[in-house]
Backbone as CSV, one residue per row, in Angstrom:
resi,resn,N_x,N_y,N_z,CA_x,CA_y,CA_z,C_x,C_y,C_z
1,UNK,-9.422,-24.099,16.229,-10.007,-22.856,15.755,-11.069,-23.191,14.720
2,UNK,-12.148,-22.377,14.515,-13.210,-22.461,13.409,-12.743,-22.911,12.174
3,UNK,-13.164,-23.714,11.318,-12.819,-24.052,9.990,-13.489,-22.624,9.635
4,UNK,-14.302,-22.020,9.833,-15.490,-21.020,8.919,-13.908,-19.967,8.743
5,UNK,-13.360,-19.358,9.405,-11.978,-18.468,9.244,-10.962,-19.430,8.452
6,UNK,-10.461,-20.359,8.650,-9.061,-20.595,8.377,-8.524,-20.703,7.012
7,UNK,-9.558,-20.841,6.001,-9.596,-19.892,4.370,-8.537,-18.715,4.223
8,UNK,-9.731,-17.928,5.207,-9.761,-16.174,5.039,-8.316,-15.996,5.896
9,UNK,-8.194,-16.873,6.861,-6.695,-16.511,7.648,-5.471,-16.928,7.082
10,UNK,-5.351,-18.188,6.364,-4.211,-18.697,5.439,-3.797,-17.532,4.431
11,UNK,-5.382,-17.285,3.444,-5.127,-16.005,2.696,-4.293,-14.814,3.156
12,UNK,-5.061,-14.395,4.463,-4.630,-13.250,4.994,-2.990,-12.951,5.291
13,UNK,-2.417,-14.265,5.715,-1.454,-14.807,6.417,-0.532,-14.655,4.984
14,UNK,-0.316,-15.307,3.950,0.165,-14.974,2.470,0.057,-13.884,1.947
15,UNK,-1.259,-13.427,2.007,-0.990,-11.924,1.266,0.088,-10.857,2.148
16,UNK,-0.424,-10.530,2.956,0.657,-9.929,4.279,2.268,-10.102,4.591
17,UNK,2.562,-11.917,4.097,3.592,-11.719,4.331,4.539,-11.474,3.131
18,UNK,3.736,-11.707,2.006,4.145,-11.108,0.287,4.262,-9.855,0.232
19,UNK,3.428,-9.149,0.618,2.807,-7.642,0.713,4.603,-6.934,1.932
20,UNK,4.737,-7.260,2.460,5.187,-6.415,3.406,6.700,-7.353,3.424
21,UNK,6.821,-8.357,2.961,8.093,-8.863,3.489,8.950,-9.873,2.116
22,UNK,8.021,-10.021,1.317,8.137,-10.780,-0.237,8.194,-12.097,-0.036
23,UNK,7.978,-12.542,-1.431,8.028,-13.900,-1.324,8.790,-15.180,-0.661
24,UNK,10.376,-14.251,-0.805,11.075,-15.443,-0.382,11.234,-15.888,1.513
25,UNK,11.403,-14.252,1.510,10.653,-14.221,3.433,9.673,-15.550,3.952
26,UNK,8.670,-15.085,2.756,7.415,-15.700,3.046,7.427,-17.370,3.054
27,UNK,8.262,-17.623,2.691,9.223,-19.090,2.186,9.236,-19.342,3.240
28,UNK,10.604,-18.683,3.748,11.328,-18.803,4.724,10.687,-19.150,5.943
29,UNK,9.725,-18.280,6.254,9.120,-18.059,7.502,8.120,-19.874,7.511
30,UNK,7.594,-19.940,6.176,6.652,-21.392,6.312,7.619,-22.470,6.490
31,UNK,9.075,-22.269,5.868,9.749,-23.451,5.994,10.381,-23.718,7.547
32,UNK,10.823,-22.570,8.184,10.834,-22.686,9.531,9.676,-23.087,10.004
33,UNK,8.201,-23.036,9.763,7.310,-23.420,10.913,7.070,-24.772,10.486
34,UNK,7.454,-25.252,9.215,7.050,-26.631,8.810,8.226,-27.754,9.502
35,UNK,9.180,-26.891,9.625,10.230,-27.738,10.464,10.023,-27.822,12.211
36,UNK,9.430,-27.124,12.475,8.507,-26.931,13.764,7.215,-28.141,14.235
37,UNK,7.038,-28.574,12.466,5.751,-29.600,12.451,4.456,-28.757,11.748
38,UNK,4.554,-27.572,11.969,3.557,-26.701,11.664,3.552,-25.973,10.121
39,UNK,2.147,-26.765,9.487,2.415,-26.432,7.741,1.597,-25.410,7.785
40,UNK,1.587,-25.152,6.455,0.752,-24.021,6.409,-0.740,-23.629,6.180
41,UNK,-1.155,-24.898,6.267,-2.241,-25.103,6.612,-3.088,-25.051,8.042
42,UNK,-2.064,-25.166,8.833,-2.156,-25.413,10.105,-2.058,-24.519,10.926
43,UNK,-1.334,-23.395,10.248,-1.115,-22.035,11.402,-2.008,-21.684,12.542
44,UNK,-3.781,-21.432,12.211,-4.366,-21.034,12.717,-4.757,-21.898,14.170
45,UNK,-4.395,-23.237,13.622,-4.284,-24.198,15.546,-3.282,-23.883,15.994
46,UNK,-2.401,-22.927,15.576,-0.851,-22.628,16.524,-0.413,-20.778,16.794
47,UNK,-1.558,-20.390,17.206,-1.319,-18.917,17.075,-0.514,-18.567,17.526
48,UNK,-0.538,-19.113,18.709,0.509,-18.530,19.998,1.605,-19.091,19.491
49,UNK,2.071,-20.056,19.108,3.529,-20.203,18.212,3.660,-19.268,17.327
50,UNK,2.501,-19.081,16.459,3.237,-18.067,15.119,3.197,-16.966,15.758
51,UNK,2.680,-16.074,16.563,2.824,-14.754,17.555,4.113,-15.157,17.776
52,UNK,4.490,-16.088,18.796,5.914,-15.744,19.104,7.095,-16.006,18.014
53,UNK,6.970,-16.954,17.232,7.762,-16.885,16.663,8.159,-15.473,15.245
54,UNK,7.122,-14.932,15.026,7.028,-13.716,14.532,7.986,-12.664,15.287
55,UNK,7.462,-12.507,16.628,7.996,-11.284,17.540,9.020,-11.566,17.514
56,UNK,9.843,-13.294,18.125,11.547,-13.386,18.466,12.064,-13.337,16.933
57,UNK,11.017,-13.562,15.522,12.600,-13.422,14.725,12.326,-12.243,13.528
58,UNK,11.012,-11.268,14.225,11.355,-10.314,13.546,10.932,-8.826,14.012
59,UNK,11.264,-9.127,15.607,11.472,-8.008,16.375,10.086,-7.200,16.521
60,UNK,10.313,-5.784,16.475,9.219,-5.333,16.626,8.411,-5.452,15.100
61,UNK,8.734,-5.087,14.347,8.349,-5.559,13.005,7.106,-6.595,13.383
62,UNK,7.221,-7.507,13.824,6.230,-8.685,14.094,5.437,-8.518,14.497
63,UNK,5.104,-7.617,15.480,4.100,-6.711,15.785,2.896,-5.991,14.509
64,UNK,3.970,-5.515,14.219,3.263,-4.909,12.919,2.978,-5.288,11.886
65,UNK,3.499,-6.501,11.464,3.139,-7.871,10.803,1.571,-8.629,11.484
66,UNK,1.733,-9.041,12.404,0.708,-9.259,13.061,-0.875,-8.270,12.955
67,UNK,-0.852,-7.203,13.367,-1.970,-6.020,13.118,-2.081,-6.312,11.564
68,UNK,-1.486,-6.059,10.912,-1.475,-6.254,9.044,-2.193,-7.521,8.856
69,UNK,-1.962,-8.788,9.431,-2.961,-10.133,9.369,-4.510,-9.674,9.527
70,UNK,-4.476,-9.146,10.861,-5.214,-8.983,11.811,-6.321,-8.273,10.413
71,UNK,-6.335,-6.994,10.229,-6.766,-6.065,9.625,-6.899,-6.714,8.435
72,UNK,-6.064,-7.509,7.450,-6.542,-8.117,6.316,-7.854,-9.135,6.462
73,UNK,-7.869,-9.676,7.779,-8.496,-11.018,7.703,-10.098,-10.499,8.157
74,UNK,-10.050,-9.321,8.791,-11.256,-8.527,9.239,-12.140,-7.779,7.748
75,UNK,-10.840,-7.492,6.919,-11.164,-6.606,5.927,-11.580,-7.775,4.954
76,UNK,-11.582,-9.250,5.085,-11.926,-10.309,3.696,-13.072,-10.858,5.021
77,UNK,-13.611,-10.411,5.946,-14.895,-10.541,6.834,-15.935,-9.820,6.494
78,UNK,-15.373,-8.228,6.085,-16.078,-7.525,5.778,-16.262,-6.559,6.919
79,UNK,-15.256,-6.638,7.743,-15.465,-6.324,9.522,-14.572,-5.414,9.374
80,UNK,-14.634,-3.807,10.417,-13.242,-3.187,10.700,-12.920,-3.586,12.007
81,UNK,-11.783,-3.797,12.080,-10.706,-3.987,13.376,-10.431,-2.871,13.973
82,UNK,-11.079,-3.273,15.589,-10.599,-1.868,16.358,-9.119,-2.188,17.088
83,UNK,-8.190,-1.486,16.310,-7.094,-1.493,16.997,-6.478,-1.703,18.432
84,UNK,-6.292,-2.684,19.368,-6.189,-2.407,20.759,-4.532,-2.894,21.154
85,UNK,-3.720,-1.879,21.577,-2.293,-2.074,21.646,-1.935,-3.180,22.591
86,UNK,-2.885,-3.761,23.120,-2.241,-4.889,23.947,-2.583,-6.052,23.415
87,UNK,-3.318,-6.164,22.210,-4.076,-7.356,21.282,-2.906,-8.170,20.338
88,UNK,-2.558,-9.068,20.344,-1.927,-9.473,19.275,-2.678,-10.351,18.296
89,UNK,-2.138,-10.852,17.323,-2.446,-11.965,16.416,-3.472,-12.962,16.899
90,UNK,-3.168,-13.759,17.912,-4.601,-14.584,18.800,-5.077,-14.231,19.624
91,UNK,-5.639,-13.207,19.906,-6.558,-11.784,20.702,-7.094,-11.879,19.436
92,UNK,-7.253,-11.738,18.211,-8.118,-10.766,16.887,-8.587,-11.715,16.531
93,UNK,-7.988,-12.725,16.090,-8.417,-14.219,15.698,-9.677,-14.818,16.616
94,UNK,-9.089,-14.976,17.597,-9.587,-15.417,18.980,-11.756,-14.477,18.249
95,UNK,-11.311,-13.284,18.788,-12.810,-11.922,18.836,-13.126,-12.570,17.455
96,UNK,-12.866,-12.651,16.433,-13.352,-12.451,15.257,-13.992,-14.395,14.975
97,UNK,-13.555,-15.608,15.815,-14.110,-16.539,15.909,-15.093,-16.283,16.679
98,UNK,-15.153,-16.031,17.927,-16.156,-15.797,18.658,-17.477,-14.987,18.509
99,UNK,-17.380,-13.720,17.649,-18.001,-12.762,16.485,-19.234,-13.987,15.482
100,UNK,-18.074,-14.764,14.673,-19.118,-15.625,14.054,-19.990,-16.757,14.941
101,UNK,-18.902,-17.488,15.930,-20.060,-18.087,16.631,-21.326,-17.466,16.937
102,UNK,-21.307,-16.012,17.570,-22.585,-15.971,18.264,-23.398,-15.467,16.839
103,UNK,-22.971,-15.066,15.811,-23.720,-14.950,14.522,-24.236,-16.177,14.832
104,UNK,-23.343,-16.945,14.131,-24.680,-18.186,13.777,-25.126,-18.845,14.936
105,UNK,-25.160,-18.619,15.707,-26.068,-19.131,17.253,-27.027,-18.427,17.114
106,UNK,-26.994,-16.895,16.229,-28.158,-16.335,16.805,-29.534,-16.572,15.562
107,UNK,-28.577,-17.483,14.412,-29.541,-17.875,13.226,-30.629,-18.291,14.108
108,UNK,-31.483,-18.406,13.131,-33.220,-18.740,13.343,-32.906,-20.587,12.970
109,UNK,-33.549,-21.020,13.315,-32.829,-22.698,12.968,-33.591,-23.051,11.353
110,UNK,-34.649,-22.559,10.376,-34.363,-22.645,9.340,-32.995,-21.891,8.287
111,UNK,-32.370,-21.272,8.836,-30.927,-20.682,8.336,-29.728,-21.271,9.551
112,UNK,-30.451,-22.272,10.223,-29.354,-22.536,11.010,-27.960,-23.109,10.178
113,UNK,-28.266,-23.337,9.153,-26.926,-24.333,8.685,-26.310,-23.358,7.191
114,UNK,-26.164,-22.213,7.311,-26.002,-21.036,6.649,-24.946,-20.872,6.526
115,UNK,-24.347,-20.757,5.131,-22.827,-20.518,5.050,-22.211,-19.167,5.186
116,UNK,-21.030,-19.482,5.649,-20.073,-18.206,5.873,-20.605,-16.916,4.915
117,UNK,-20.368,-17.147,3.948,-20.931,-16.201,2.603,-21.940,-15.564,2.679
118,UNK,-23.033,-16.106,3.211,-24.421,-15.566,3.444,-24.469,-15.077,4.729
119,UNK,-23.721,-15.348,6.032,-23.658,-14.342,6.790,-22.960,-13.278,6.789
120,UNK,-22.063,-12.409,5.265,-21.101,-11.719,6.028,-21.434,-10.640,4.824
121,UNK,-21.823,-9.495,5.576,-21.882,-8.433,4.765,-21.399,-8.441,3.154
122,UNK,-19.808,-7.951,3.357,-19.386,-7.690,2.045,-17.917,-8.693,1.915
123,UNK,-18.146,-10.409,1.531,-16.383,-10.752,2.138,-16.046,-10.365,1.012
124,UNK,-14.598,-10.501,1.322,-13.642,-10.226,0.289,-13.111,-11.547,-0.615
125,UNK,-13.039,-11.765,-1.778,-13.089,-12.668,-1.891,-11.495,-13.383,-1.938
């Protein structure tokens, strides 16, 4: 996945799961994926693991955990997220990498080498 996101998605990924589930959850949930191999640095090369492992161990909830990422990580883009009920966690990720690629593909090649910051409306910091 893009290094240019995986900042804004780690963030997103912590605040969300503090925000909605607390700290020690939030423990919990990294210490299971680190025993998996997967730190927390790393989430964003393992979507489709953290999607499922979200959904099997916290039901539908995970779902809605997921959209809450989704929507934080759009909202520190500066982007709104159009809700789509069949989208999960790497569906949004997925659009919102692909979003910046063709941004900066479509730089002029003196701004070709333009940082995240300077392409994005309003990020969050």
């Amino acid at each position: 996945m893009d290094s240019e996101i995986r900042a804004l998605f780690i963030a997103s990924v912590d605040e969300v799961l503090k925000d909605l589930l607390g700290i020690k959850v939030r423990q919990t949930i990294y210490s299971c994926l680190e025993e998996k191999g997967i730190r927390r640095e790393e989430m964003i090369g393992h979507l489709d693991y953290l999607t499922s492992f979200l959904d099997q161990n916290l039901g539908e909830a995970g779902k809605i955990v997921q959209k809450h990422i989704a929507r934080r990580l759009y909202a520190k883009l500066g982007w709104q997220m159009v809700d789509v009920p069949t989208s999960n966690l790497s569906d949004y990720v997925e659009e919102a990498s692909q979003k910046i690629r063709r941004h900066v593909n479509w730089q002029t090649p003196e701004n070709h080498y333009a940082e995240l910051d300077d392409l994005l409306p309003n990020p969050i910091p």
